[in-house]
C-alpha positions, 0 to 999 in steps of 0.5 A: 551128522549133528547131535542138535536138531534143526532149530539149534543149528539154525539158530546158530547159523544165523548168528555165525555164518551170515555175512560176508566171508573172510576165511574158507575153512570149514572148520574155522570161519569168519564172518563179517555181519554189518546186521549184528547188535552193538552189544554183539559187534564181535563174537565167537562160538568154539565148538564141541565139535572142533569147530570155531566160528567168528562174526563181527561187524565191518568196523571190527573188521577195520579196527582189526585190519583183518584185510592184510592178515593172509592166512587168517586162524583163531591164534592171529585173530585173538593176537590181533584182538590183544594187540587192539585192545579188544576185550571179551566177557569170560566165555559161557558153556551153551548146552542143549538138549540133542535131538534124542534127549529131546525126544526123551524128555516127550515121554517122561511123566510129570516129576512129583512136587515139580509143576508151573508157578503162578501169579497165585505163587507169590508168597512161596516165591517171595519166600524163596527168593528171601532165603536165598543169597544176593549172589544167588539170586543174581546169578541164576536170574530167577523171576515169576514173571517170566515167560515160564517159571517151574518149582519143585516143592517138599510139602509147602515150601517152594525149594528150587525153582527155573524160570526161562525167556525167549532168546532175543536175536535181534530179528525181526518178531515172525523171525524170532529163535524158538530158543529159551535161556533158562536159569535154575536155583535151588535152596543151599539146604536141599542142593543135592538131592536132584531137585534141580535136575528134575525142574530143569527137565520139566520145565525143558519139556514145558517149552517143547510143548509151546514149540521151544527148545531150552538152552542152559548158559553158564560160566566155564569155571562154574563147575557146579552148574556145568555138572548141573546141565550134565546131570540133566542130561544136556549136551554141550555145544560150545563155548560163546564169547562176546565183546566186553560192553565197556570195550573201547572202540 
């Protein structure tokens, strides 16, 4: 029994096990999806639970000539996909929320200094976002007109601060996943003392109330913000890789 709910394993599904099957394992599977987004021609999703799934699009599929390779596994296809050339971006950790954690997060009360920003929010944003660093700013991709942006303060200072956006899956708009990627930064001066856990938690509950779920992404070797996501008390779901944009076809 799975520890996600419904929508997050549905929302996965629909990215890896639409399509046309080339392999019968269970636990290993490879999907041939001709509906898949040319920024995600090729992707595969390795499990916290052991299993692998893989889709790409017909041409991949060719390019690889997948056709021929009997007995298919995840050691032949990454061979196949180094001797084609074929490159993927460094995998991100996906964490959610389980199913129980998520009924946790229902019954917690507001946070103290944690609430929503606002247009109104503008100079303390503004504000935080000149004491932070480019890299910073890049990576964690924190914007006020998001859909949903939290701050924690001490006094009047905004200290740290997510914002989150709804996951676009290329479906159709009735179709939409009811998933949100979030990204979460918190002032070199006050990191440590849980600011980040506490908004990551209230704004994961905000987005239950609007009838999403919260996913948390972060690269494999940013220990600091996989530690953040365990902290807060999110599961890991696997890790996702993705064709590199400027892989040659």
């Amino acid at each position: 029994m799975s520890l996600f709910s419904p929508t997050i394993q549905a929302f996965w599904n629909t990215q890896f096990l639409v399509g046309e099957r080339l392999s019968q394992d269970e636990d290993f599977t490879v999907v041939v999806n001709p509906n898949l987004g040319e920024d995600r021609r090729l992707m595969i999703l390795s499990r916290a639970d052991g299993r692998v799934h893989i889709a790409l699009r017909p041409e991949v599929a060719e390019q690889l000539e997948l056709a021929r390779l009997p007995g298919l596994n995840e050691p032949l296809l990454r061979q196949e996909l180094s001797e084609h050339h074929v490159q993927l971006h460094g995998a991100d950790l996906v964490f959610h929320f389980s199913e129980a954690d998520q009924h946790s997060l229902q019954l917690e009360q507001p946070a103290p200094g944690v609430r929503l920003l606002t247009a109104a929010d503008a100079a303390a944003f503004a504000e935080f976002q000149a004491s932070a660093s480019e890299q910073d700013l890049d990576d964690a991709y924190v914007e006020l007109d998001h859909w949903a942006v939290l701050g924690a303060f001490e006094g009047e200072r905004l200290v740290c601060a997510a914002s989150m956006y709804p996951w676009d899956d290329d479906a159709d708009d009735d179709e939409q996943s009811k998933i949100a990627d979030v990204g979460v930064l918190t002032l070199p001066p006050y990191r440590g003392q849980g600011h980040a856990r506490r908004v990551i938690r209230a704004i994961a509950r905000h987005a239950q109330e609007q009838g999403y779920e919260m996913q948390y992404r972060c690269q494999t070797d940013n220990t600091a913000s996989a530690a953040l996501a365990r902290a807060a008390g999110l599961s890991l779901f696997g890790s996702w890789e993705v064709v590199a944009a400027d892989d040659a076809e």
